[in-house]
C-alpha positions in Angstrom: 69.7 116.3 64.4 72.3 118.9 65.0 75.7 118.2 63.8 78.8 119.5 65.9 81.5 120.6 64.0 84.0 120.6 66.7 83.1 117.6 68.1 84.8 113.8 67.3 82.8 110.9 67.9 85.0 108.8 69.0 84.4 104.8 69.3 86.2 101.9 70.8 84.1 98.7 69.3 85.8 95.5 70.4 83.7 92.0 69.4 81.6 91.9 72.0 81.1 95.4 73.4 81.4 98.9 71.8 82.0 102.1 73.9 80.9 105.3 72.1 81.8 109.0 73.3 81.7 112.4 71.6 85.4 114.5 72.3 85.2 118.0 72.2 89.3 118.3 72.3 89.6 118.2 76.6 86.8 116.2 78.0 85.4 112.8 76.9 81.6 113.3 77.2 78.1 111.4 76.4 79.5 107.8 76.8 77.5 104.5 76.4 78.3 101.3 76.3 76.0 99.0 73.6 76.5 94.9 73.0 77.2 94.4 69.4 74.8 91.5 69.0 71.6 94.0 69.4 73.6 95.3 65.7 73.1 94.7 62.5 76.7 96.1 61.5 78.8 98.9 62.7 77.2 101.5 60.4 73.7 100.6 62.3 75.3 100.7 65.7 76.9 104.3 65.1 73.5 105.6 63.6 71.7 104.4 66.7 74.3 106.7 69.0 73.9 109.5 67.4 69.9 109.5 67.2 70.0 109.0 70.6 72.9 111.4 71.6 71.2 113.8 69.7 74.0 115.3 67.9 76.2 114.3 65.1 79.9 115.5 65.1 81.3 116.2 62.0 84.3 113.9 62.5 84.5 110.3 63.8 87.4 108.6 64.9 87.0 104.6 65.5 89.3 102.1 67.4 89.0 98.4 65.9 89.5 95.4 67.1 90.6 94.3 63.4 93.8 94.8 61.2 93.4 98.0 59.6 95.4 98.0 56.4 93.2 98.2 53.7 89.9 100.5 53.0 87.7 97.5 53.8 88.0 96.2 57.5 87.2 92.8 58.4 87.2 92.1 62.4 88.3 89.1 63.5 86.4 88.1 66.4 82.7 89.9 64.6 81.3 89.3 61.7 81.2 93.0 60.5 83.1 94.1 57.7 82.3 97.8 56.9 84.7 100.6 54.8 85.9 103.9 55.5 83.0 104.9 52.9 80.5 102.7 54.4 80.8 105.3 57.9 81.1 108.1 56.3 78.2 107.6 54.9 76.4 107.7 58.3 76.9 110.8 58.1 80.7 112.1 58.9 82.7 114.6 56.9 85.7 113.0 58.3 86.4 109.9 59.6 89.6 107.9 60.8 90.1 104.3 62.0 92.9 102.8 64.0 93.3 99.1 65.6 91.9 98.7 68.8 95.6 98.4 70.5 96.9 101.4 68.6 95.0 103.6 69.9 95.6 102.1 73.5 99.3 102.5 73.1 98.5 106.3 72.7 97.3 106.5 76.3 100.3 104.5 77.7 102.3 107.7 78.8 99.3 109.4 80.4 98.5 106.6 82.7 99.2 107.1 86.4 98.3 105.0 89.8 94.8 105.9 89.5 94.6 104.3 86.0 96.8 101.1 87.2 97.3 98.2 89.1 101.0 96.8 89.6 101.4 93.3 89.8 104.4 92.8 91.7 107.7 95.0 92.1 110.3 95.9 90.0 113.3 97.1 91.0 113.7 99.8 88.7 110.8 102.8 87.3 112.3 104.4 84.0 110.9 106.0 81.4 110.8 104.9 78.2 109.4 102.7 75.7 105.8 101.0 76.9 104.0 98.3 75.8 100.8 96.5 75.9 99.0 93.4 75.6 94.9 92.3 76.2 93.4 89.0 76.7 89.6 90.0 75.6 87.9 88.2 72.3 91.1 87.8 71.0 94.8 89.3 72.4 95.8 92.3 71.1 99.6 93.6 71.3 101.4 97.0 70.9 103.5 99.5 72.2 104.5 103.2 72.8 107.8 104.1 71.5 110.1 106.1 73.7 110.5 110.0 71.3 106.4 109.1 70.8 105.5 107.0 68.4 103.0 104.4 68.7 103.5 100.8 67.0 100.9 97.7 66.5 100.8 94.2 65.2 99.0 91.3 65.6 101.0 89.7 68.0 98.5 88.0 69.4 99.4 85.3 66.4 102.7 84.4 67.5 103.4 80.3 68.6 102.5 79.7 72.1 105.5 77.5 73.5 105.6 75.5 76.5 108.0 76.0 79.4 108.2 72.2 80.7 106.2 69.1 79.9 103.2 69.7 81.6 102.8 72.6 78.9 103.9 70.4 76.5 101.4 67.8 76.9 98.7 70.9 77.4 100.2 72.3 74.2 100.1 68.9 72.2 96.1 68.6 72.8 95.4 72.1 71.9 97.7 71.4 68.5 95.9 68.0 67.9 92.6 70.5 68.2 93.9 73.9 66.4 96.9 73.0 64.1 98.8 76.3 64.9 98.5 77.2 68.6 98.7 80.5 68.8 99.4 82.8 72.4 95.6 84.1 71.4 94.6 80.5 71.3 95.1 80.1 75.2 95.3 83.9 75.9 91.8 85.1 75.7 88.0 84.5 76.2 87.6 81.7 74.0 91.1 80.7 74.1 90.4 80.3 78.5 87.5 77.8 77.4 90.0 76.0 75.3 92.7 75.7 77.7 90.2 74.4 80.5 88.8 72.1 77.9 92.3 70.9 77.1 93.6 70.3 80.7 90.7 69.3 82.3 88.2 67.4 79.2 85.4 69.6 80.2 83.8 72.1 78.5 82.7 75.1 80.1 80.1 77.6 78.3 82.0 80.9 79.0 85.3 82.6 80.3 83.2 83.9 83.4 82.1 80.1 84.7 85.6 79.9 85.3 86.0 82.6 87.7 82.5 82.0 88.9 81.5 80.1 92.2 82.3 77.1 93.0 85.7 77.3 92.7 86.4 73.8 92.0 90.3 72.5 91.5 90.5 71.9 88.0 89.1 75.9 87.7 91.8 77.0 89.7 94.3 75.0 87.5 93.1 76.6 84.2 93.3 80.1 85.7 97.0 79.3 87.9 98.4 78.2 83.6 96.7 81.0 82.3 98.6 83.2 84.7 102.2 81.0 83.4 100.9 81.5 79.9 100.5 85.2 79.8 103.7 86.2 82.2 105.4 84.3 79.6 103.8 86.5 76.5 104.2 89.7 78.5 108.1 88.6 78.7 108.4 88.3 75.3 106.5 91.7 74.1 109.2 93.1 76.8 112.1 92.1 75.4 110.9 92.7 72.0 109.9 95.9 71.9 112.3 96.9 74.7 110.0 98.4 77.4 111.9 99.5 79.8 109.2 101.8 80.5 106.8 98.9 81.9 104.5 96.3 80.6 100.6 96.9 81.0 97.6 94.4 80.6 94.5 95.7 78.8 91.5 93.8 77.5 88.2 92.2 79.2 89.0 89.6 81.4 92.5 90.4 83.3 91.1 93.8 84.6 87.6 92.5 86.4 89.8 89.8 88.3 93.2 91.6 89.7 93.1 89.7 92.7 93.8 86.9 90.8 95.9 88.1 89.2 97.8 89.3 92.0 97.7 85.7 93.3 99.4 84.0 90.6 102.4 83.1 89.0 102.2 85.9 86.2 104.8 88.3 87.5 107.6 85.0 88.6 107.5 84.4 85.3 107.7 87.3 83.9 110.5 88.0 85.5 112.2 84.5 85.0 114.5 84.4 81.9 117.9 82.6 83.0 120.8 85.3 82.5 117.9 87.8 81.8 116.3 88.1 84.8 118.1 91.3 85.9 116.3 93.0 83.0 113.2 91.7 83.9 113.1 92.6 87.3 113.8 95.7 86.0 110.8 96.0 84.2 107.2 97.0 85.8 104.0 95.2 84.8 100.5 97.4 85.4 96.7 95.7 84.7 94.9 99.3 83.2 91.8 99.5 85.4 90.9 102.8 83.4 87.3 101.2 82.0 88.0 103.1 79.0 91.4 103.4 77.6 90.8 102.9 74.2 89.0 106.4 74.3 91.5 107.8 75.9 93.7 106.7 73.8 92.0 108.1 70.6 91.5 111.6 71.9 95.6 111.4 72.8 95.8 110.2 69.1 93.3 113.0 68.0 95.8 115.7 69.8 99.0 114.5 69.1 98.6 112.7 65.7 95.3 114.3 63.6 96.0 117.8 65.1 99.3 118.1 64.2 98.6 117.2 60.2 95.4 119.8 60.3 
């Protein structure tokens, strides 16, 4: 197998579905798309790419949808755990690994209207800080800072809260299930089963029977509060982070269904904050429809960030 020196395999593995490309510095090349259950491990999944590619680059740079703090990286959502060592030992010289939603935040400032989908308008377009959130497997949360930085977290753990008592009573069945509701809790694939199960006492065996045919009432109900739910968490990353700059959704399941999207009550309230609302309206809110911006997001973090300390 040859190795590429120049190259970067680059690789955006979520818990369900990882997308593998190699980067040659301009052009993302030789992408496929593998299910992580057909995997052993991430070490297994990698080796597999590069056999079939056919090539090996020299340097690998992963996106994960995991904390990445210490050498050892536990995902969330997967039961993989693998180490900085563990890759290289695929057979890297080099290899760097992110969170998932930190590398997104690198693309941020490249995205344009072909890359994008506004829900609603807003009444002003400014630059500035961006900032992202992405109901897949779990909810990721992060943000480009205006003078370009990128920043991450794991918002996706902060207290869901209820905005009347319908959400309360929603929010007091999901506690009596979970303990600690968290916005990922609702906001996400399993967390859209849980919701549906919570509001309507049915249980559903995946996010995509909800969107499916027949659209029955109490489906439309779940998706109309998961709309609320997430133009509420959106809100909040907004005024947190200060993103005058615009809001976007990422992630698996907001994306495929933008009609819906469209449709619902996401972007009133968003926007809805009492004396804040001037601000919010202010503020732009984009679904990515890019189908791979966590790769473009790592090459924009290979230019800017691993160039720049070479």
């Amino acid at each position: 197998m040859q190795q590429i020196n120049n190259n970067w395999l680059i690789a955006d593995v979520g818990a369900t579905t990882s997308r593998i490309a190699v980067y040659d510095g301009t052009t993302i090349t030789a992408l496929r798309i593998y299910r992580n259950e057909d995997h052993d491990g991430l070490e297994a999944l990698l080796g597999d790419y590069c056999a079939t590619a056919g090539e090996r680059p020299s340097q690998a740079a992963l996106a994960v949808a995991a904390p990445v703090d210490h050498d050892t990286v536990s995902m969330m959502n997967r039961d993989w755990t693998f180490s900085f060592d563990s890759i290289r030992a695929v057979g890297f010289d080099s290899v760097t690994i992110i969170n998932d939603f930190h590398a997104i935040a690198f693309a941020l400032p490249d995205f344009g209207d072909k890359d994008r989908f506004e829900v609603g308008k807003a009444t002003h377009y400014r630059d500035g800080t961006i900032a992202v959130l992405g109901p897949g497997s779990g909810l990721g949360m992060a943000a480009w800072i205006e003078g370009g930085a990128a920043m991450y977290g794991e918002g996706g753990h902060i207290t869901l809260s209820a905005r009347d008592e319908r959400e309360d009573r929603i929010l007091t069945r999901l506690r009596d299930r979970f303990g600690h509701v968290s916005a990922e809790r609702v906001l996400s694939g399993p967390g859209l089963l849980a919701l549906h199960a919570a509001m309507h006492n049915e249980s559903l065996s995946s996010p995509e029977e909800i969107f499916a045919e027949p659209e029955t009432d109490a489906k439309q109900e779940t998706i109309a509060q998961f709309y609320r739910f997430l133009g509420c968490a959106a809100a909040d990353l907004a005024l947190i982070t200060g993103a005058s700059g615009g809001v976007y959704i990422a992630g698996g399941i907001v994306p495929a269904y933008t009609d819906k999207i469209a449709k619902s009550e996401f972007r009133s309230r968003f926007e809805d904050k009492n004396r804040y609302r001037d601000y919010m309206q202010a503020i732009p809110t984009w679904v990515i429809t890019d189908p791979v911006p966590g790769l473009r997001g790592l090459a924009a973090f290979i230019d800017r960030d691993l160039s720049a300390s070479r």
